[in-house]
N, C-alpha and C positions, 0 to 999 in steps of 0.2 A: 744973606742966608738967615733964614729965621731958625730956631730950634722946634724941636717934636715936641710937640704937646703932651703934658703930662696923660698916660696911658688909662689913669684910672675915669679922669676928666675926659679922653674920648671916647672911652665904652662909654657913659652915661649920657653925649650926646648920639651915641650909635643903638644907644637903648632902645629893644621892638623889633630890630631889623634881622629879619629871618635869612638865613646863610644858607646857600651863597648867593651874595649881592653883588650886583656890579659899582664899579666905580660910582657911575652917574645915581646911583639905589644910595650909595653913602652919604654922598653929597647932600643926598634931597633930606634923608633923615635926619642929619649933622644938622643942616639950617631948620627943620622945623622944633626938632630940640632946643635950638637955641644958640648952638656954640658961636664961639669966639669967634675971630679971623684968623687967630693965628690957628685954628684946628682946622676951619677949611681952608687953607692955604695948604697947610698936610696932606690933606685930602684930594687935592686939585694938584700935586705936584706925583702923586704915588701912577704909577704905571696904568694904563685903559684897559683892565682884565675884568675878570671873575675873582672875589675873594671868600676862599669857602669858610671860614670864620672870623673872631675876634683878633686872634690870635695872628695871620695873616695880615691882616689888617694893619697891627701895630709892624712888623716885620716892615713891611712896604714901605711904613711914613720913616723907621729910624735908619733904613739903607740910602734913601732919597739925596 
């Protein structure tokens, strides 16, 4: 089990992306951003919904 990626360091690969996104919407922004593997691991483990903000977002990856 990996840990959740610091929260400050995912918004700023989530940086642009207009809410609400879907998972697959995260994903895409997280890798043109740039991030790590351990942030799309986060990303790729969190539930197949709608996420209507930032905020959500983090929720999703620290319950995982």
């Amino acid at each position: 089990m990996t840990t959740a990626p610091n929260p400050i360091q995912l918004q700023k690969h989530l940086k642009g992306i207009d809410y609400p996104a879907t998972k697959s919407e995260l994903l895409d922004a997280a890798r043109q951003q740039g991030a790590d593997q351990e942030t799309i691991r986060a990303l790729e483990s969190m539930p197949d919904r709608e996420y209507d903000g930032p905020n959500a977002v983090s929720q999703a990856i620290t319950r995982r």
